[in-house]
N, C-alpha and C positions, 0 to 999 in steps of 0.2 A: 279123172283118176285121183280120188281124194285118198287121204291115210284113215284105217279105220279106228285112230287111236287120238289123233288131233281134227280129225275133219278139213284138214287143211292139204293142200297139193304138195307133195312131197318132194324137196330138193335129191333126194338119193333114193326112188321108190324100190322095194322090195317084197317080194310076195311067198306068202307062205306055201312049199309043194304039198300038204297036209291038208289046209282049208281053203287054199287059193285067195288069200284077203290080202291087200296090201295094206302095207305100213311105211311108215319116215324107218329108215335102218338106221339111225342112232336112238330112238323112241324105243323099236321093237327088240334093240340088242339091250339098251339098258333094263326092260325090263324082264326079258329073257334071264338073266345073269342074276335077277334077284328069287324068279319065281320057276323058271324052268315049264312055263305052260303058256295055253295060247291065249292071248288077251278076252279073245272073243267066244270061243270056241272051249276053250278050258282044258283042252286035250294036249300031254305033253308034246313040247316042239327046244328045239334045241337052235344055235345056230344055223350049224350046219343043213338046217331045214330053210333055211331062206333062201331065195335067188333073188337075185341084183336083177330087177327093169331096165332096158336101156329104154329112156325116154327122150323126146326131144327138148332141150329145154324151151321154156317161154317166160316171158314178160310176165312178171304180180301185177295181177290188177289194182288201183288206186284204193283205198278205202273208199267208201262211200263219201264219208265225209269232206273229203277234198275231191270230190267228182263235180263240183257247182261254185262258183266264184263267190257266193256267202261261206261257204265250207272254207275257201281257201283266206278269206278277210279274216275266217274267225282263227284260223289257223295261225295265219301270221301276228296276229291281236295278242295269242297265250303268246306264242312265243316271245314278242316286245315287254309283253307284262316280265314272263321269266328273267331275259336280260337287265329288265330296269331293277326288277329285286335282290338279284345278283348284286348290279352295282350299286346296290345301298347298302349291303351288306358290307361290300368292300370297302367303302367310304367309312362305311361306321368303325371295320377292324383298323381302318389306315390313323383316325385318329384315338383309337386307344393304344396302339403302337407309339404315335407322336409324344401320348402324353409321355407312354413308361418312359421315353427315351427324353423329355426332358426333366422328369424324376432323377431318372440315372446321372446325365450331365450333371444336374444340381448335384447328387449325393456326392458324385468324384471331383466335382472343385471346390464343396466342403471339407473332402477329403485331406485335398492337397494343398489347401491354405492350415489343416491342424498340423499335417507334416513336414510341412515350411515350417510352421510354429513352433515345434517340437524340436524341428533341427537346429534352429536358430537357436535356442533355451539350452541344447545341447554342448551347441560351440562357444557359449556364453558361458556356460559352465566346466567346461576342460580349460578355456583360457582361465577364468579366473582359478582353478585347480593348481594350472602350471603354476601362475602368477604365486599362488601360496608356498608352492613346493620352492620354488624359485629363493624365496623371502624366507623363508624356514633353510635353506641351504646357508643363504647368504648369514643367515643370522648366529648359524652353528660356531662355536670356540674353535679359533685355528691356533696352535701351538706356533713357536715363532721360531723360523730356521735357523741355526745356526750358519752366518754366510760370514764372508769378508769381502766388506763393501758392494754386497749384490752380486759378487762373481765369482765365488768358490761354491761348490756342489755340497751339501750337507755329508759327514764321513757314512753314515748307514744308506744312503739313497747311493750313494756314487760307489760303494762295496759293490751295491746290486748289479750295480751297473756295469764292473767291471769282470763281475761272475758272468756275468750274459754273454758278453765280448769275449771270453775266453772260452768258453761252451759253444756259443755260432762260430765265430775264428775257425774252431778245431773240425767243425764237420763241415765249413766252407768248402776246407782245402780237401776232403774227400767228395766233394759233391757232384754227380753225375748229369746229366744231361735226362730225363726222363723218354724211356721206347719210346712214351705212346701222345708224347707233343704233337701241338698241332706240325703239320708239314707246311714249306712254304707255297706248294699246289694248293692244301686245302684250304689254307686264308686268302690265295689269289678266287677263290669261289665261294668265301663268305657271303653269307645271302643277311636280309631283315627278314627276323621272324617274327619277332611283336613290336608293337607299337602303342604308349599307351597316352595321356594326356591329365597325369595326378593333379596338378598344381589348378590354381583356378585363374578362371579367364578375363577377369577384371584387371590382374597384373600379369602379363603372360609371361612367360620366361622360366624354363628351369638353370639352375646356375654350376649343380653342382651333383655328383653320385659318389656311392660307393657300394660294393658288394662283397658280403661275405656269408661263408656255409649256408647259403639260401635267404639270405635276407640282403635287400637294395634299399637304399634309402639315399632320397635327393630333396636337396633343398630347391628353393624357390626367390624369384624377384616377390614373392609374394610375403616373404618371410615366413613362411611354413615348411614344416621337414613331413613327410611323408616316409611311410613305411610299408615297403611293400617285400609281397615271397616273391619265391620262383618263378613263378607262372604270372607275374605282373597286378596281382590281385592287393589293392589297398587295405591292409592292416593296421593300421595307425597312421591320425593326421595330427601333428605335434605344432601348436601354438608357440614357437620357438623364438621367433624374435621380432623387432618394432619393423622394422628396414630386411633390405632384400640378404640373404644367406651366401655368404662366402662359399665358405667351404662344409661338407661334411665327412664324417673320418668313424670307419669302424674298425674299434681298436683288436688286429686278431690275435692278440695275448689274452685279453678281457674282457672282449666282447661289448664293452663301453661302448657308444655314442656320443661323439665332440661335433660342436658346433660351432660354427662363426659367422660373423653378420657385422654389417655395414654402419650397424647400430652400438659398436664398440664394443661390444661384450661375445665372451666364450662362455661356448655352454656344457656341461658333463650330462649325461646320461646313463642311466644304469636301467636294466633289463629285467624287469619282474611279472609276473604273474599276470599282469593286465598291460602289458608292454612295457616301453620306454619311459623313466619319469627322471626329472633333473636331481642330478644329487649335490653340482656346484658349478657354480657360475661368476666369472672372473671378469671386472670390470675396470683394467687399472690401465686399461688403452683410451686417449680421446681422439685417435682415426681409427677408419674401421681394421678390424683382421684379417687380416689379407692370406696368412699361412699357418699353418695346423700340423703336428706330426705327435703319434706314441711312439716312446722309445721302445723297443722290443721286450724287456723287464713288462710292459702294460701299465709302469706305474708314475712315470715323469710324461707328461704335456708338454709340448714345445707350442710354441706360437710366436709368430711376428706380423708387424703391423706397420701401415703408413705413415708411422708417426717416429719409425727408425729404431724400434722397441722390440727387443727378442727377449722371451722370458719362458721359463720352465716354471712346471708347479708337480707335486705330489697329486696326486688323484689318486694313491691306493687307499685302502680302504680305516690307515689309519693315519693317512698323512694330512685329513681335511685339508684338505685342498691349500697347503699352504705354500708360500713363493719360495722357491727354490733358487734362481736367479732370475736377474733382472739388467740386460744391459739395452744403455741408452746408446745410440752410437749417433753419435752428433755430424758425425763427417759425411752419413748417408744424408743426401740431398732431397731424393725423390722416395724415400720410403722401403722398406721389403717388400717386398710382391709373391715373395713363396718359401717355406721354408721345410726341410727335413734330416730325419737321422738316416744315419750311415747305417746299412742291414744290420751292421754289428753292435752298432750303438751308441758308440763314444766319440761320434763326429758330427757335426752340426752342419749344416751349407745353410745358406740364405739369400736366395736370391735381388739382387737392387733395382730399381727403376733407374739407376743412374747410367747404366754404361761404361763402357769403357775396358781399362786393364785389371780392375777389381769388382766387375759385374757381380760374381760369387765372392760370400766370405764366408770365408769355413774356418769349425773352433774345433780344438783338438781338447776333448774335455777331459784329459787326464792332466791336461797342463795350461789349459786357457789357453793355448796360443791361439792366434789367429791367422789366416794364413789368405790370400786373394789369388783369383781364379778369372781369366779374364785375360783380352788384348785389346791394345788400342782402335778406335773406331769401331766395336760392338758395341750395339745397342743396348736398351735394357733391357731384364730377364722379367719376361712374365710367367715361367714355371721350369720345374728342376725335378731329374727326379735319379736316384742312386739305381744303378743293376746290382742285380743279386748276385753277383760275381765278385762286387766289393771292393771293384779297384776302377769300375767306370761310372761316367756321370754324364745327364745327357740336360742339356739344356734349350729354351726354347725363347726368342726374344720377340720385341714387340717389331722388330723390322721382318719378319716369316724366317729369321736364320735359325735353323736346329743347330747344335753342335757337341760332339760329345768329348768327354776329355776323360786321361789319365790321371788318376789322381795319384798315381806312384809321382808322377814327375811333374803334376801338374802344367800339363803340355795339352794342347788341344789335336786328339787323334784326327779328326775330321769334321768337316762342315758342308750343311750343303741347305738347300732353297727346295723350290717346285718347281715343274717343269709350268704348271698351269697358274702360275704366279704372277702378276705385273711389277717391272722392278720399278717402275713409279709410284705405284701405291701397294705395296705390300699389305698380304692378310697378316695380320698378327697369329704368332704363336700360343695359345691357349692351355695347351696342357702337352706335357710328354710323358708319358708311363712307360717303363719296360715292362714285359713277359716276368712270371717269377724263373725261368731260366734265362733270361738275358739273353736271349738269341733275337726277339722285336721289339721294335718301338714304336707302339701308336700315337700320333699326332692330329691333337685338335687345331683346324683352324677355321677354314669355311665348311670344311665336308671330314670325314675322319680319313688319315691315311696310316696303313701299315706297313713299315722299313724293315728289313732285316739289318740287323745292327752292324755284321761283321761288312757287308759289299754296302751298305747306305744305298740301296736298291731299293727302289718301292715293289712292293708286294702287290696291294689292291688299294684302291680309293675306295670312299662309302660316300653318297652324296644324296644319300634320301633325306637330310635335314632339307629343311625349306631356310634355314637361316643361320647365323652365327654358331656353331659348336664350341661347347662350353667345357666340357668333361667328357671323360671316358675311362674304364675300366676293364682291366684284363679277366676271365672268368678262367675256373679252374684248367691249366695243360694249356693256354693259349684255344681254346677250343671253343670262348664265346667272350663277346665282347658288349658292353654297356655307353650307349653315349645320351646325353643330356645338349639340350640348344637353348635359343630363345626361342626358337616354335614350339615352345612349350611340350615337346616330345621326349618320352624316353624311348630310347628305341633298343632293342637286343639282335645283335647278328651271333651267326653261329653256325657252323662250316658244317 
């Protein structure tokens, strides 16, 4: 039973009730569907004119050609030929593949030996850029203060300064506590949300932060100041100084940028169009700067240094940066280590490396007095820092003691350690900040910890540095916080 359309035995035979001829029924449907007649016969036929054979099935016979063992030699001969042609084909595409692909390598480490080239030519040229900006500051006419022996405030800068103090003064004493502060639940579940790595890895270490209305910037053991937004993305890398970076300081009266470095020199910064560029820089320390503060005005510079040297300068915009005061204090043994204004203004602190019952000295700049802060057998202060409350002061020394005092009565309210602390070798104290509501205090030492100020309770620890913590910073409401190490991390929590 052959198909009368193929000549061949039909996998699904079908026969026509018309002419009685069988066909393959996908042969005889397909062409039913184009022509509506019968192949053979010519007489119209439809579908539904066929009937389905039930056959038996059987075995295809071998072709001819493999029915004899030359047949099947020559059989498997094409077939070996087809395979070997195959794989020369393959061989030949494998190495025109090889070749493009060491074209490509070549082109991309041509590539990236011109953008080494280009970066380097880059960095070579913003250093020397600062370097002129720097020398063109330095070089600028500074008018010459009227002082009395280094230690009276010029009468127009100390005016400003005493409008300031009577303007914050008055809305201190109405100042509220803000609803939507962090809670002390929600800093007991501070999490790290970025983490980034700005500084470079030849000198590792970052030393120092600050943040304000969306811009961070930290310096470096590397002596570079980096600038970065919100979201941890580097926007300026600033060739700042020879040696590693003290401190950095954004001034939030004026937006300025103050530097300091190991290398004895401060540095001014002003905010243009293509970022940060120096507008004056102050070299009349020979140890490094150790402490940095804006008066609230934005327009007097405080600094002190290892060398027992506190000094103020003009930095507004027509003071060229000139010295305001300058005092030498001879009796400081081991140097300044930190220094800042009073929220209000007109009060100075300054931290000693020396210890003791005058660890702080604070100046009352309406009268020079001086005034010590401190009890016997304290260590020495390696950071300080005023609440926005204006009558507390919290200190941090190199034996792990925090302690905050009254400055009404210069009496020390309380002091306290870690629990996770060893009193043979104590972690050093590195930074204390308050909250702008003065309700926490975070504390750098080995890992960040958060206190609430009134019970000197810890709050939470932060221990994702891998090493010394250097800095930290409160972010707007207590609601995110900034720290800096030597694992060269900055890192951001935030509840």
């Amino acid at each position: 039973m052959y198909c009368a359309i193929s000549n061949q035995v039909p996998e699904c035979p079908v026969v026509s009730t018309k002419s009685g001829i069988v066909f393959e029924k996908r042969l005889i449907e397909s062409y039913i569907s184009e022509n509506h007649k019968c192949p053979i016969k010519g007489h119209e036929l439809e579908k539904e004119d066929l009937l389905v054979v039930e056959a038996v099935p059987g075995a295809r016979p071998r072709p001819a050609s493999q029915q004899s063992l030359p047949g099947l030699l020559q059989a498997q001969q094409a077939e070996w030929d087809a395979v070997m042609l195959e794989n020369f084909q393959l061989r030949k595409q494998l190495d025109l593949v090889r070749q493009e692909l060491s074209h490509a390598l070549y082109r991309h480490d041509a590539s990236c030996r011109v953008i080494a080239r280009l970066m380097k030519e880059r960095d070579t040229a913003q250093k020397a850029l600062s370097e002129l900006q720097s020398e063109a500051a330095s070089a600028a006419p500074r008018s010459q203060p009227t002082q009395t022996n280094g230690k009276q405030i010029p009468k127009d800068v100390f005016d400003k300064m005493i409008q300031a103090h009577k303007e914050l003064s008055s809305k201190r004493k109405k100042r509220e506590i803000p609803s939507d502060l962090a809670t002390k639940e929600a800093l007991a579940n501070m999490k790290e949300v970025s983490s980034v790595a700005p500084h470079s890895t030849t000198t590792p270490g970052i030393t120092s932060v600050d943040a304000h209305n969306g811009t961070i910037v930290t310096g470096g053991m590397d002596g570079a100041v980096i600038v970065l937004n919100a979201d941890n993305e580097v926007q300026q890398k600033l060739t700042a100084h020879t040696k590693p970076v003290r401190r950095t300081l954004l001034s939030r009266a004026s937006g300025k940028l103050i530097t300091t470095s190991d290398d004895c020199t401060v540095k001014v910064w002003n905010r243009g169009p293509r970022g940060f560029a120096t507008v004056a820089e102050f070299k009349d320390n020979k140890q490094p700067v150790s402490g940095v503060d804006v008066n609230p005005t934005g327009d007097v510079l405080l600094t002190c240094s290892a060398d027992s040297v506190v000094a103020m300068y003009d930095i507004s915009a027509t003071g060229n940066g000139r010295t305001l005061v300058k005092l030498q204090e001879d009796d400081v043994q081991k140097g300044f280590t930190s220094c800042s204004f009073h929220p209000d203004g007109v009060l100075v602190a300054c931290g000693m490396g020396d210890g003791g019952a005058n660890c702080v000295r604070i100046w009352d700049l309406r009268s020079m007095k001086t005034f010590g802060l401190g009890e016997e057998g304290l260590a020495g202060i390696n950071t300080l820092s005023f609440s926005e409350n204006g009558y507390t002061m919290a200190t941090g020394g190199v034996d792990g003691v925090v302690a905050v005092w009254d400055l009404r009565s210069l009496k020390k309210l309380k002091s306290f350690t870690f629990d996770d602390s060893d009193p043979s070798r104590p972690t050093p104290v590195n930074k204390v900040t308050f909250d702008l509501a003065g309700i926490y205090l975070a504390i750098c030492t080995d890992s960040v910890k958060i206190y609430d100020v009134k019970t000197t309770s810890e709050i939470t620890t932060l221990r994702q540095h891998a090493s010394t913590v250097t800095d930290c910073v409160w972010g707007p409401l207590a609601r995110t916080l900034y720290s800096t190490s030597l694992d060269r991390q900055l890192k951001t929590y935030s509840i």
